[in-house]
VOGU-3710 file (C-alpha; in Angstrom, 3 decimals, decimal comma):
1> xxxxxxxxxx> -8,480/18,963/-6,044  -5,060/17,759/-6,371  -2,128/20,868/-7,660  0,734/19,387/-9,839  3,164/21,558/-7,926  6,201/20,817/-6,537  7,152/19,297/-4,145  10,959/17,875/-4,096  11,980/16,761/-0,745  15,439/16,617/-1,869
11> xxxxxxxxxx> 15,833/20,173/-2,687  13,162/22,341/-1,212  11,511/22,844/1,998  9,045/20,548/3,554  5,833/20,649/2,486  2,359/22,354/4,120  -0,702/20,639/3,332  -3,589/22,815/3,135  -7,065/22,035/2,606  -7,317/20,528/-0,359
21> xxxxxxxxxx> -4,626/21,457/-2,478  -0,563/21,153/-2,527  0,316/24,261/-2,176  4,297/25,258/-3,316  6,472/27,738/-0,915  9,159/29,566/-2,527  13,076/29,437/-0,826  15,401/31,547/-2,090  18,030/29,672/-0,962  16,423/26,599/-2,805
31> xxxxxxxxxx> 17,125/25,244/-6,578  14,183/26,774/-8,750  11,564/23,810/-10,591  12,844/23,918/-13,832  16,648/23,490/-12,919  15,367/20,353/-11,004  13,622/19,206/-13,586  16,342/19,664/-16,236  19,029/17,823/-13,778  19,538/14,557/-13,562
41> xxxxxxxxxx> 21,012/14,597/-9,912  17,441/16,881/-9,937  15,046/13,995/-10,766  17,158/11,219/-8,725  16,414/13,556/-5,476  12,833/13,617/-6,301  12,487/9,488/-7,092  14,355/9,430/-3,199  11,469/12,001/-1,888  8,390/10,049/-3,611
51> xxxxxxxxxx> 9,409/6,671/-1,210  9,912/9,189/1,750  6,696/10,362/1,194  4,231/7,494/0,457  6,474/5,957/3,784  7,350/8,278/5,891  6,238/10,120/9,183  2,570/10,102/10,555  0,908/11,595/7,874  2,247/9,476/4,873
61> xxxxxxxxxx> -0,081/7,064/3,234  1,758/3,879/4,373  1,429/4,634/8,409  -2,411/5,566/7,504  -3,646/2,935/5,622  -1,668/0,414/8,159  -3,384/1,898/10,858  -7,101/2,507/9,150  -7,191/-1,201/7,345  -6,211/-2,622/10,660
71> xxxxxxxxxx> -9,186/-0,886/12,877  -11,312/-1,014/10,560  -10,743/-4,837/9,897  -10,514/-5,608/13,330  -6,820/-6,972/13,805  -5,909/-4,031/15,477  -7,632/-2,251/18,983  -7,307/0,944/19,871  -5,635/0,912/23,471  -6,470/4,265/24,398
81> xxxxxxxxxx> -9,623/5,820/23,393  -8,806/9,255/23,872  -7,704/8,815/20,578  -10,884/9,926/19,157  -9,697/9,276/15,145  -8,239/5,998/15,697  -11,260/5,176/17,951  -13,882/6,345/15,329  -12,008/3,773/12,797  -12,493/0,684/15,347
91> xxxxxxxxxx> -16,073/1,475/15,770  -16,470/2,063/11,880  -20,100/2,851/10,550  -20,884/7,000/10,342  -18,693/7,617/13,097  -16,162/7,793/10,498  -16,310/11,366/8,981  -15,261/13,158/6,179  -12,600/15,479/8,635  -11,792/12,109/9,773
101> xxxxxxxxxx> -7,605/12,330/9,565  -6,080/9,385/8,880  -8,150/8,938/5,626  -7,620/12,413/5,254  -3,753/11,950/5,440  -4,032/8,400/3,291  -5,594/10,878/0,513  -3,172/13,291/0,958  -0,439/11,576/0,687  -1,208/9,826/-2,458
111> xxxxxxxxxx> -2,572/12,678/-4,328  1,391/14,217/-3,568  2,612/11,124/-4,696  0,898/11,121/-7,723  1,054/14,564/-8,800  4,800/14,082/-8,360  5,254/11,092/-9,814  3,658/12,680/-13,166  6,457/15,233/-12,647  9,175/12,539/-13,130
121> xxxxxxxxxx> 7,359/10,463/-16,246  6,904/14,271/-17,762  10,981/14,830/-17,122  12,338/11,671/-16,703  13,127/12,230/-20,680  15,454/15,110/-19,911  18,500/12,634/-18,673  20,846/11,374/-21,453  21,775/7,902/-19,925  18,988/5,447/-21,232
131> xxxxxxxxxx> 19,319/3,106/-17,594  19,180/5,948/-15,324  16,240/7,773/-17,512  14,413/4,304/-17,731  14,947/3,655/-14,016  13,860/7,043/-13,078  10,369/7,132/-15,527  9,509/3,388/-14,092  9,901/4,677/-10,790  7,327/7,443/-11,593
141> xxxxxxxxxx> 5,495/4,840/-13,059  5,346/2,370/-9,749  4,700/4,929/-7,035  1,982/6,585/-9,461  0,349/2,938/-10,078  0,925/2,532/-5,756  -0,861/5,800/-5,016  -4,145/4,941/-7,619  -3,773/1,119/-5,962  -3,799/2,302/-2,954
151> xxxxxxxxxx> -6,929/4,949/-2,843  -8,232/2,229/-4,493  -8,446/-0,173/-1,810  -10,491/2,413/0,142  -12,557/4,289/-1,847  -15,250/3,439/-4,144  -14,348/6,232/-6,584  -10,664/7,851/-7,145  -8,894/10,432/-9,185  -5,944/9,066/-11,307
161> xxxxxxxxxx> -4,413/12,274/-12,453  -3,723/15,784/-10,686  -4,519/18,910/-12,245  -2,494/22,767/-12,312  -3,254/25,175/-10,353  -4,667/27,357/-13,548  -6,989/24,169/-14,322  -8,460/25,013/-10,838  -8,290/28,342/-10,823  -10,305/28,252/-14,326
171> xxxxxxxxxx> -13,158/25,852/-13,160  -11,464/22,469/-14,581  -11,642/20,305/-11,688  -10,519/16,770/-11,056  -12,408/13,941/-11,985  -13,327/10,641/-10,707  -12,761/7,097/-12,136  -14,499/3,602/-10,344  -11,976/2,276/-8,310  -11,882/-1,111/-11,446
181> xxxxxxxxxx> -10,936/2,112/-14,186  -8,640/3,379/-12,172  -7,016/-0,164/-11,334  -7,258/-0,366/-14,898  -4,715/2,624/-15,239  -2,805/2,012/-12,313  -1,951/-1,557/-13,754  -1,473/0,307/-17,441  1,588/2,243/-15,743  2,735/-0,787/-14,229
191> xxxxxxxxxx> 2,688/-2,755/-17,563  4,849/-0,008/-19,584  7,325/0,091/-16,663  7,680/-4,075/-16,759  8,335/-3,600/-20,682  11,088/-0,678/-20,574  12,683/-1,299/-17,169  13,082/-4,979/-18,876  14,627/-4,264/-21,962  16,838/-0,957/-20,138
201> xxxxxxxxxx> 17,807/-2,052/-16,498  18,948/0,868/-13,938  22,411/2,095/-14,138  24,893/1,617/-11,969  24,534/5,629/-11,492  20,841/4,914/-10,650  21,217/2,227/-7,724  24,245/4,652/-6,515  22,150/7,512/-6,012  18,600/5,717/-5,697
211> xxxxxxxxxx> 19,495/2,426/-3,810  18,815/-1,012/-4,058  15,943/-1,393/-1,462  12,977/-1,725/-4,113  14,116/-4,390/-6,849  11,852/-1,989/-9,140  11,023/-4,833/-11,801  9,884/-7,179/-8,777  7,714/-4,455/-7,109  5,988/-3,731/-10,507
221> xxxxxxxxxx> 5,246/-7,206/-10,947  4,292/-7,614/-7,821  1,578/-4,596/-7,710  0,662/-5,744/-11,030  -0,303/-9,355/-9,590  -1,879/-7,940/-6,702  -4,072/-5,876/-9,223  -5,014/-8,099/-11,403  -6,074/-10,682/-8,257  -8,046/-7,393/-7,224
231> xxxxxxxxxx> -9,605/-7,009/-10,824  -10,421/-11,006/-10,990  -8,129/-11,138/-13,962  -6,834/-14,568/-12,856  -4,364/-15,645/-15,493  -2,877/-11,996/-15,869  -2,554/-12,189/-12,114  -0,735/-15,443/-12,114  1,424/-14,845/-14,819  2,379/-11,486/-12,957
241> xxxxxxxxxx> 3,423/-13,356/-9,597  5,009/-15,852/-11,713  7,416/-13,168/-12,860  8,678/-12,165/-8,890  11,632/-13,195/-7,841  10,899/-14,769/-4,369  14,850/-14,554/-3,381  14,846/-10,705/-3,732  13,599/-8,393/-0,850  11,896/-4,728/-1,765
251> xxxxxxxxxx> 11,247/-2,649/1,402  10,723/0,192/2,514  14,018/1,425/4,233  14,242/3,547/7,269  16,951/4,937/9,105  17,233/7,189/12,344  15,955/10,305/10,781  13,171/8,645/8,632  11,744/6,336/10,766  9,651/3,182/10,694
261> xxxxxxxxxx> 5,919/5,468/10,857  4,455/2,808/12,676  6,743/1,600/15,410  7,386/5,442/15,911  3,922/6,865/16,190  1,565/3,674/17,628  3,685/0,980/19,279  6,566/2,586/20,866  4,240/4,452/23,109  1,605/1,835/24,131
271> xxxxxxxxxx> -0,651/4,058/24,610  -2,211/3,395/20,473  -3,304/0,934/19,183  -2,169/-2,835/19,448  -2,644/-6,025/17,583  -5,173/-8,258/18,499  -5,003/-11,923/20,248  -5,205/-14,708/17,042  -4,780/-11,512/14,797  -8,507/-11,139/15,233
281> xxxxxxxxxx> -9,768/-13,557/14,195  -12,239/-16,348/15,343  -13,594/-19,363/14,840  -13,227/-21,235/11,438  -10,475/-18,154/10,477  -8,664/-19,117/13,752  -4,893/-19,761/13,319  -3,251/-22,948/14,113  -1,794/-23,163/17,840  1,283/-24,234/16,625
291> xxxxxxxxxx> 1,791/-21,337/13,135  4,943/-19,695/13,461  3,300/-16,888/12,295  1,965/-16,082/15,447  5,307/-15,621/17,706  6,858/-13,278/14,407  4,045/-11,355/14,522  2,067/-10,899/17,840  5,203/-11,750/20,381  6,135/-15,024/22,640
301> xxxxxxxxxx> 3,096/-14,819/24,643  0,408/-13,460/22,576  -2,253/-15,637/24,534  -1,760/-13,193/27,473  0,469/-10,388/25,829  0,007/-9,388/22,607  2,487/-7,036/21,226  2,781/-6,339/17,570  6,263/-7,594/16,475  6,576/-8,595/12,316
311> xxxxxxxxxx> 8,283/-5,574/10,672  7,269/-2,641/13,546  9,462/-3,779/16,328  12,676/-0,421/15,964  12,906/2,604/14,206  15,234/1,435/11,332  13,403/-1,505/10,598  12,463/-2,413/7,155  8,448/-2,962/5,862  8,399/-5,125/2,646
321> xxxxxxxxxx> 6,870/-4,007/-0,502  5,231/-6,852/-0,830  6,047/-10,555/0,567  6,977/-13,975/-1,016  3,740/-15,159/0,492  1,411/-12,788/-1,416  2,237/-14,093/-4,419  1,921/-17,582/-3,816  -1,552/-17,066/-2,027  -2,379/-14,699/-5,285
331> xxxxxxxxxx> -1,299/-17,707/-7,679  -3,331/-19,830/-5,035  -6,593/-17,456/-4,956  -6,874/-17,142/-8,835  -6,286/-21,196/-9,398  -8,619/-21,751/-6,887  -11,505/-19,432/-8,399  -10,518/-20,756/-12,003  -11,484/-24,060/-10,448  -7,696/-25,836/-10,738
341> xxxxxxxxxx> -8,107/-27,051/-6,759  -5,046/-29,251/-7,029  -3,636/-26,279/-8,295  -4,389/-23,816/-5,664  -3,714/-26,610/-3,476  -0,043/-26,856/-4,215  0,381/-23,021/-3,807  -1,513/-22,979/-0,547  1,185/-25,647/0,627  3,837/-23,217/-0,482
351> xxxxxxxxxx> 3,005/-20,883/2,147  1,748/-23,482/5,378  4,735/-25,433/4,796  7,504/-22,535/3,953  10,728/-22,664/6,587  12,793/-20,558/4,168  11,057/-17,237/3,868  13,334/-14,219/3,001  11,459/-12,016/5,687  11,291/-15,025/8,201
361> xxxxxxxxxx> 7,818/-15,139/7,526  7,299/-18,872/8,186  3,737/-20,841/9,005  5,673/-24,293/9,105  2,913/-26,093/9,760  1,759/-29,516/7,750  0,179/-29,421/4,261  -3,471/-28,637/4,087  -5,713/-31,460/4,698  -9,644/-29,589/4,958
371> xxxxxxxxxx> -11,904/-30,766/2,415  -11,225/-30,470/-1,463  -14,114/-27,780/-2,707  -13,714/-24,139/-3,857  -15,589/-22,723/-0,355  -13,410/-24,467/1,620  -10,109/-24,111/-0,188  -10,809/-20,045/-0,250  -11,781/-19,646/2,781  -8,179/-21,108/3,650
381> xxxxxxxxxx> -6,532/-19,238/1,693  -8,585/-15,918/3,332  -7,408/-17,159/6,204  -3,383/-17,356/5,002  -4,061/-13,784/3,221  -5,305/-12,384/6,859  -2,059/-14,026/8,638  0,293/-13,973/6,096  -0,025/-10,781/5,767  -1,235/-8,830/8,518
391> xxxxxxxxxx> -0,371/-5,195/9,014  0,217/-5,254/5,253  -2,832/-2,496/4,334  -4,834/-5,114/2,091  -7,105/-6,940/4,874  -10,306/-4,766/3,741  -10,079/-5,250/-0,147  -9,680/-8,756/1,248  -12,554/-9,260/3,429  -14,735/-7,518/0,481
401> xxxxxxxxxx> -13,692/-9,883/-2,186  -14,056/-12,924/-0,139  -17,329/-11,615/0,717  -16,782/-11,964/4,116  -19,759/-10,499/6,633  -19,498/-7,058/6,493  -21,287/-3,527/8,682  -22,556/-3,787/10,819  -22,223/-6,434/12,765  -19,435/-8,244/10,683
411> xxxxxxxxxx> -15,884/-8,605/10,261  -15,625/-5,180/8,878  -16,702/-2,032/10,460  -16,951/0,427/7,051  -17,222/-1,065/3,447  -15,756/1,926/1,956  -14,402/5,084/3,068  -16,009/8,825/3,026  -14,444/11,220/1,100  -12,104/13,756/3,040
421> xxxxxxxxxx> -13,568/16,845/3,512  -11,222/18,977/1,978  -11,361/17,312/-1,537  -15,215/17,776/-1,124  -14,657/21,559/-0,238  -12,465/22,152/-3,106  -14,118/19,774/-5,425  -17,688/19,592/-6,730  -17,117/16,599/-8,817  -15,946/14,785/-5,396
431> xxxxxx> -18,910/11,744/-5,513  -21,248/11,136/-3,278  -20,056/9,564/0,176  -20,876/5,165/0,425  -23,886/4,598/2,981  -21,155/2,504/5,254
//
């Protein structure tokens, strides 16, 4: 059970998470709710603290679902197995538990997210200036739609609002949506933001105060494509990529205090968790010798050393919202399952052949040449999903939707997540935990 408390990083302490429920400490010292909610300086601190905390530290949801996705899909090994959680991941199956704490943190994380994100579409109404109270309600509307996507990706059920302390207190208790209702919802938020953020862009008072690091019509097109793809809406998923500006970056910034969460907490150390040699993967999946995507990613001698590079190599360093790539592989996977093979074809190319990308992403390898059929042109693009994008969070909605062999004995090492024990606790409409 998720509290709409809360919790502005910008103005009030840091938070405790307890059980299952945000719970709000008072500081004298500290500007009270309803001024913050009733300033406009107010609600630009808290759009800064919902990116801080869906990316930062070790318990934020974009270290954990990093970290979970890529044990439990196998491109990542624990190195040192003292690290019991991590370790219980990697070997997947019902040695992942409900107190288990990276999913627990994942959870976490998003249900803060999204109980203050409502905060900020609720308020966001409060500031005179039409850009910087569009910018700030689209914002609540992205990291709201982020938080349901991302739950989503793990769990076969999620909640996709938060409830008040007095609903909980009075026996009204969260409920549950499938995770295609609540992708429903999450891509209903996304579609409103496209429309105002479109006709009202952010003010110049916005960016001042807010930055520039998520282009925040970009991102929402770009969740809303990966949605879609996830939904098997194929034309509302291509017209979605379509709409991304491939020239633009949106990242995740970090700087010296808020640190990249994954270089800081797994790789600088070495004692972790690691990537794995040919990012995992084997056989018919395994990457060209000569991909480019290899050295960015896995180092210059991954055949002997592998060491995670890509976007976790220094504290400061940036992790893209999404990448060019993911939206031509998107426009790529939906042609290809509508059947347009030339189509997904050309898109495919896009992405083997790209020299130019923005991140330095770059395969630059020669155009596909396998065989001309649906099985074969998907299972390339799996392939370019898996190296494209690795470390991205996505590889386990992935592997299910290309019905790749899953638990036990697969490519996979859980289907779905359990439900965190402390939602269960606090919850009794908390559904029933998947077999694997």
């Amino acid at each position: 059970m998720r509290f709409k408390n809360i919790f502005i990083i910008a103005f009030l302490p840091l938070l405790l998470v307890t059980g299952a429920c945000e719970q709000e400490y008072e500081n004298p010292n500290a500007a009270t709710s309803e001024a913050v909610l009733n300033s406009v300086d107010g609600l630009l601190g808290m759009v800064v603290g919902l990116k801080r905390s869906y990316s930062v530290g070790a318990t934020g949801a974009l270290y954990g679902m990093v970290s979970a996705n890529g044990l439990t899909t196998k491109e990542l090994y624990v190195i040192n197995t003292g690290n019991g959680e991590l370790a219980a991941l990697e070997a997947g199956g019902g040695t992942v538990g409900n107190s288990n704490a990276f999913i627990s943190n994942i959870w976490a994380s998003c249900n803060i997210v999204m109980s203050n994100s409502e905060l900020i579409i609720e308020n966001a109404s409060n500031i005179p200036d039409a850009g910087t109270a569009t910018a700030v309600q689209v914002y609540g509307h992205f990291f709201k739609a982020l938080a349901i996507g991302t739950m989503a990706q793990f769990w076969e059920k999620v909640p996709t609002e938060t409830g008040s302390a007095a609903d909980f207190l009075n026996g009204d208790f969260v409920t549950f949506k499938s995770r295609n209702d609540a992708l429903a919802d999450a891509i209903s938020l996304l579609e409103s933001g496209v429309s105002a953020i479109s006709a009202t862009p952010p003010s110049a008072y916005f960016n001042s105060k807010v930055g520039t690091d998520i282009n925040i019509a970009d991102a929402c097109n770009a969740l809303l494509a990966r949605y879609y793809n996830m939904l098997g809406n194929n034309d509302k998923a291509i017209e979605a990529a379509n709409r991304v500006n491939l020239t633009r970056k949106s990242v995740f910034a970090f700087d010296a205090l808020n640190q990249n969460p994954v270089y800081r907490t797994a790789l600088v150390n070495n004692n972790t968790y690691d990537g794995l040699y040919n990012f995992g993967l084997k056989d018919d999946l395994a990457p060209s010798a000569a991909d480019g995507r290899i050295a960015f990613y896995l180092g210059a001698n991954p055949q002997t050393n592998v060491k995670v590079q890509g976007f976790f190599t220094s504290d400061t360093q940036e992790i893209p919202v999404f990448l060019p790539g993911e939206m031509m592989l998107i426009k790529a996977e939906a042609l290809a399952r509508k059947n347009d093979l030339s189509g997904a074809i050309n898109e495919l190319n896009k992405v083997l052949t790209k020299n130019d990308d923005i991140f330095g992403v770059n395969a630059n390898l020669p155009a596909y040449s396998g065989a001309s059929t649906q099985a074969a042109v998907l299972q390339e693009i799996y392939k370019n999903r898996c190296i494209e994008m690795y470390m991205s969070g996505q590889k386990l909605e992935d592997s299910r939707r290309f019905n790749r062999p899953g638990p036990p004995n697969g490519e996979r090492s859980r289907n779905y997540y359990p439900y965190p024990l402390r939602e269960r606790d606090n919850n009794p409409n908390t559904p029933d935990d998947p077999a694997i």
